[in-house]
C-alpha positions as CSV (number, residue, x, y, z in Angstrom):
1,X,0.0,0.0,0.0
2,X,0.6,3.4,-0.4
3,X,1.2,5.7,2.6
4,X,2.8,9.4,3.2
5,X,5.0,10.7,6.4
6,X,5.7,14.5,6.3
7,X,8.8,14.5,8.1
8,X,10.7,17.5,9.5
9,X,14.4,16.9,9.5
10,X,18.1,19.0,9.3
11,X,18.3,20.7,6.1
12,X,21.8,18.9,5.8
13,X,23.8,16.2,3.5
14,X,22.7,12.6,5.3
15,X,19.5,13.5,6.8
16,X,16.9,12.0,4.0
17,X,19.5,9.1,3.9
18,X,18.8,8.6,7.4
19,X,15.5,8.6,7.1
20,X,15.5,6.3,4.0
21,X,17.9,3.9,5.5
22,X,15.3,3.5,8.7
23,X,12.3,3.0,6.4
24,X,14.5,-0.1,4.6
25,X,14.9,-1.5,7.8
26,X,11.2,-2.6,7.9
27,X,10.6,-3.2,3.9
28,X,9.4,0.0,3.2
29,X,10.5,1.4,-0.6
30,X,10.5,5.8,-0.9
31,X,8.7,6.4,-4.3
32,X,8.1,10.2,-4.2
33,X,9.8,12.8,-2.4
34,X,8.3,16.4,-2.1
35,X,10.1,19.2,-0.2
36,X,7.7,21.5,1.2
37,X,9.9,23.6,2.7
38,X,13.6,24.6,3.3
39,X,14.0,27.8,6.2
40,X,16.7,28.4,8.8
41,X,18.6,24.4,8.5
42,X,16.1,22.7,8.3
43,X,13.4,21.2,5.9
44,X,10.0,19.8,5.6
45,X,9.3,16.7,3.0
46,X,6.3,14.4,2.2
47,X,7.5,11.2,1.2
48,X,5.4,8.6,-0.5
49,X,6.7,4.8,0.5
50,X,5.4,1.8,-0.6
51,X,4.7,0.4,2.8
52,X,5.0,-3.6,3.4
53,X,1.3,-4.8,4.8
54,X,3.0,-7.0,7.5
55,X,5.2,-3.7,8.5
56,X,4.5,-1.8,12.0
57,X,4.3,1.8,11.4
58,X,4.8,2.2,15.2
59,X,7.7,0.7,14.6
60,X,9.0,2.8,11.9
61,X,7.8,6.1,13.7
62,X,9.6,5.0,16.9
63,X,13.2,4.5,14.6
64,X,12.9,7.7,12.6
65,X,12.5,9.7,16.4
66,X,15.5,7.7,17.2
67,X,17.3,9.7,14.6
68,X,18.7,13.5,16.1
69,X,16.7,16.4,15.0
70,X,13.7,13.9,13.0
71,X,10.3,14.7,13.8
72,X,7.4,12.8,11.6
73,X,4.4,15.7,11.4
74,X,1.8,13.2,9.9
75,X,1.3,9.9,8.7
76,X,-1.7,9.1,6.5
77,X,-2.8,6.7,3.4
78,X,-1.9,7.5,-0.2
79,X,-4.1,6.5,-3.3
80,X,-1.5,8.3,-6.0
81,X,2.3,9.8,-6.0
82,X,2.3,13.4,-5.0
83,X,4.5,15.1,-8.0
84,X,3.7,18.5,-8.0
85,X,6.2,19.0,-11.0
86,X,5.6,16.4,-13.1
87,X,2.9,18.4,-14.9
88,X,-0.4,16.6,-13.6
89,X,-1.5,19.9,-12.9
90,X,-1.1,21.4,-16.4
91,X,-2.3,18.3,-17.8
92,X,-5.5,18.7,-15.5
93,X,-5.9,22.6,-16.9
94,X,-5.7,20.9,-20.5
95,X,-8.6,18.7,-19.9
96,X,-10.6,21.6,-18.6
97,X,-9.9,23.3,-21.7
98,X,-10.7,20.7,-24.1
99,X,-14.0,19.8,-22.3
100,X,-15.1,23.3,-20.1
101,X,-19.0,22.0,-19.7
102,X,-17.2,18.9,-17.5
103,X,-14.5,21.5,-16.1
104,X,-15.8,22.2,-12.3
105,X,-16.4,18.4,-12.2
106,X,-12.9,17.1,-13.4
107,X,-10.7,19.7,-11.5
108,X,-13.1,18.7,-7.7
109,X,-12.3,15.2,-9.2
110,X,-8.9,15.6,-9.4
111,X,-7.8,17.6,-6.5
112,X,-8.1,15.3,-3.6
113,X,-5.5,12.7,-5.3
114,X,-3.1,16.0,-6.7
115,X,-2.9,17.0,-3.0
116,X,-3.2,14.0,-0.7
117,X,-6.6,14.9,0.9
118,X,-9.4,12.6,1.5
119,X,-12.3,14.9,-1.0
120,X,-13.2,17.6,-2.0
121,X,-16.0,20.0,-2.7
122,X,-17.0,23.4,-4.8
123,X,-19.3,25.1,-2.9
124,X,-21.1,28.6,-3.4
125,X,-21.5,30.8,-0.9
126,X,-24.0,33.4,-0.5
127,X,-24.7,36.2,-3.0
128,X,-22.6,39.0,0.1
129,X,-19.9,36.8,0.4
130,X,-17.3,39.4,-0.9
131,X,-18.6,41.9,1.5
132,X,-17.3,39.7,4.8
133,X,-20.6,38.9,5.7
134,X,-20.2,36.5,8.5
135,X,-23.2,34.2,7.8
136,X,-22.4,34.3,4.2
137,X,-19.3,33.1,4.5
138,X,-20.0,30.1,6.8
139,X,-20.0,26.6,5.5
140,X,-23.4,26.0,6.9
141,X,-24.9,28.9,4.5
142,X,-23.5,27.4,1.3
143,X,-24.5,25.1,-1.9
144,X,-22.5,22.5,-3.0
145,X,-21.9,22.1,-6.4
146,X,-19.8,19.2,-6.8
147,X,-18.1,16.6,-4.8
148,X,-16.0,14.1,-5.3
149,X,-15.7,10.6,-4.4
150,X,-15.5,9.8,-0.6
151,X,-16.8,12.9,0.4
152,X,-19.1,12.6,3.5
153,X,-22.8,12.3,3.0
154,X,-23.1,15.5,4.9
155,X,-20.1,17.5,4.9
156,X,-19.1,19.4,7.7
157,X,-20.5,22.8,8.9
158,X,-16.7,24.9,9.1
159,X,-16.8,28.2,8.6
160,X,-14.5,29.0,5.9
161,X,-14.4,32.8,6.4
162,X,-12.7,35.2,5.3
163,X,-12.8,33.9,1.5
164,X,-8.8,33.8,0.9
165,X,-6.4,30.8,-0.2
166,X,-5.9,29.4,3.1
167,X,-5.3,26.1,5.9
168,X,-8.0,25.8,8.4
169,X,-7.8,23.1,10.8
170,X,-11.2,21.7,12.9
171,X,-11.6,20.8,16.3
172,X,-12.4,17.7,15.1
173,X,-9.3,17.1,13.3
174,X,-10.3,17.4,9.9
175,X,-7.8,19.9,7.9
176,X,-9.1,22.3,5.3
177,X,-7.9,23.5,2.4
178,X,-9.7,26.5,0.4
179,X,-9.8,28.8,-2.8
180,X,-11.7,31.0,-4.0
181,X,-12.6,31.2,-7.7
182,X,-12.9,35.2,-7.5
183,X,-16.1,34.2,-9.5
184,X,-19.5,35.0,-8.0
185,X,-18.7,33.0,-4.5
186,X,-17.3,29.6,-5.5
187,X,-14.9,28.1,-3.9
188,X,-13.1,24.6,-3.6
189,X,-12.3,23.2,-0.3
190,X,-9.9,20.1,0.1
191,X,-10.1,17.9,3.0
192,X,-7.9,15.1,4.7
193,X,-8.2,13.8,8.5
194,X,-11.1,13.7,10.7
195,X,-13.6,11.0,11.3
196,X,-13.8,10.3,8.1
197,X,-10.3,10.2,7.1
198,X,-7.0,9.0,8.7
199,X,-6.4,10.4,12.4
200,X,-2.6,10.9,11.6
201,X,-3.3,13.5,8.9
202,X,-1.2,16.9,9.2
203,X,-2.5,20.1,7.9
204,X,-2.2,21.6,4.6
205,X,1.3,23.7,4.3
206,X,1.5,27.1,2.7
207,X,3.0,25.1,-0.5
208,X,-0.2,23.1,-0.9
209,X,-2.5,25.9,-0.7
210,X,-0.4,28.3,-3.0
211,X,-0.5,24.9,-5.6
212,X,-4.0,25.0,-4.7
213,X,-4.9,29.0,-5.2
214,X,-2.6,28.7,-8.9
215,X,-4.9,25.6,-9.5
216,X,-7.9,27.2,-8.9
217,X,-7.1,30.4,-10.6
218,X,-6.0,28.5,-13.6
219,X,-9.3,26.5,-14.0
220,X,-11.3,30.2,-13.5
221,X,-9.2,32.0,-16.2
222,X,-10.6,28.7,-18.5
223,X,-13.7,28.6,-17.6
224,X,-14.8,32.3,-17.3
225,X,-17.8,33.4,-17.1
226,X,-19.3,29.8,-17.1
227,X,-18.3,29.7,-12.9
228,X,-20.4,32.9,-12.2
229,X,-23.7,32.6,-14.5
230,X,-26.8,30.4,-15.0
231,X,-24.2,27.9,-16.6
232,X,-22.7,27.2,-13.3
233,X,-25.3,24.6,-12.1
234,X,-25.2,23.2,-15.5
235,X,-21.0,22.2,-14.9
236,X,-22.3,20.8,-11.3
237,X,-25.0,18.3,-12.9
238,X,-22.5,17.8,-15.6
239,X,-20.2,16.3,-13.2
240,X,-23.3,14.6,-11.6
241,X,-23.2,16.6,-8.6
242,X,-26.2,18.9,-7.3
243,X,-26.4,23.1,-7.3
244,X,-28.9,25.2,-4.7
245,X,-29.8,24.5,-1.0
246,X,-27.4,23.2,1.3
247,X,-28.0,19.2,2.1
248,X,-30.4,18.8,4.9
249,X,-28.6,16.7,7.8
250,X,-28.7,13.0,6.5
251,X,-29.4,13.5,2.7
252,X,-26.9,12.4,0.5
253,X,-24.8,14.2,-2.1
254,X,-23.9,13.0,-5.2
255,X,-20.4,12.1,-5.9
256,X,-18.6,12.8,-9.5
257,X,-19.0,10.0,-11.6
């Protein structure tokens, strides 16, 4: 299986080695190997491992704080590679372009796997949500447009305010990240953690929402006017998703096909 450690460490020659060598130990194979950060000696990386079934990730946790100056920020599942610069992203902004009445649909789709979250959802908020007003802005006043696969049957109520690229953690401990489409109150919200993800999920890092926000803006500057008019609940049933009220507490929401 595929799983993901983000994994604070010295920003020095030897450290990822030390950290790779400790994984071997146990069978585990590094795949993917993102650096989310490098400030003041030391650095922040999410590593994708092929991870043995019969393995203990206790065991592998307790060996990688055995090594001086490692500390593991999160452990969760992993469906796909994270390879922010292998071009999935462009690639993802092509197939917007070449079929814009699926757009909305195929970027929610693709999101959770392009940034190791759980789901994801576009959601409108309410027709004052560039003025700051508070109930506008809160996740319990807004319409989902389209979710993807594995989101919850009733997503929960987090006030996202104010609208702005950014991390938002619950007390929960589900982690949020959101974007703004700058068109007519859409946004797209990523999620990982929580009760309905893995417990050892960390928060979204600055990297992964500024990814997100150029994401996001992309897909609005290709769709256009299509995220702010009438043809905006068209892209949600396109995707086979649902536009207007919020879902009443136990209803269901579809999921992209």
């Amino acid at each position: 299986m595929l799983l993901r450690l983000r994994v604070a460490l010295p920003d020095r020659p030897g450290s990822l080695g030390q950290v790779a060598r400790t994984l071997g130990v146990v069978g585990a194979d590094i795949v993917s190997v993102v650096v989310l950060e490098r400030v003041g000696g030391r650095a922040v990386d999410d590593l994708t491992v092929v991870w043995p079934a019969s393995a203990s990730v206790d065991r592998v946790l307790t060996g990688l704080a055995a090594i001086p100056g490692v500390r593991v920020d999160g452990v969760w599942r992993g469906t796909e590679l994270s390879e922010p610069s292998s071009g999935r992203e462009v690639a993802l902004i092509g197939q917007v372009a070449a079929n814009p009445q699926h757009g909305l649909a195929t970027v929610v789709d693709a999101a959770p796997a392009l940034f190791g979250a759980d789901w994801a959802v576009a959601i409108l908020i309410g027709s004052d949500w560039a003025g700051g007003g508070a109930r506008a802005q809160a996740w319990s006043g807004s319409s989902v447009i389209c979710a993807s696969w594995r989101t919850p049957d009733v997503p929960p109520q987090v006030d996202i305010a104010p609208l702005r690229p950014r991390a938002i953690s619950a007390a929960d401990g589900i982690h949020l990240a959101v974007a703004p489409f700058q068109r007519g109150g859409l946004v797209l919200v990523v999620a990982r953690g929580g009760a309905d993800g893995d417990a050892g999920a960390p928060p979204f890092h600055g990297s992964e929402v500024e990814r997100l926000a150029q994401l996001v803006g992309a897909t609005a500057s290709v769709l256009g006017d299509r995220l702010a008019g009438p043809g905006l609940a068209e892209l949600g049933k396109a995707g086979g998703s649902v536009a207007g009220a919020p879902a009443p507490a136990g209803a269901t929401i579809p999921r992209v096909a």
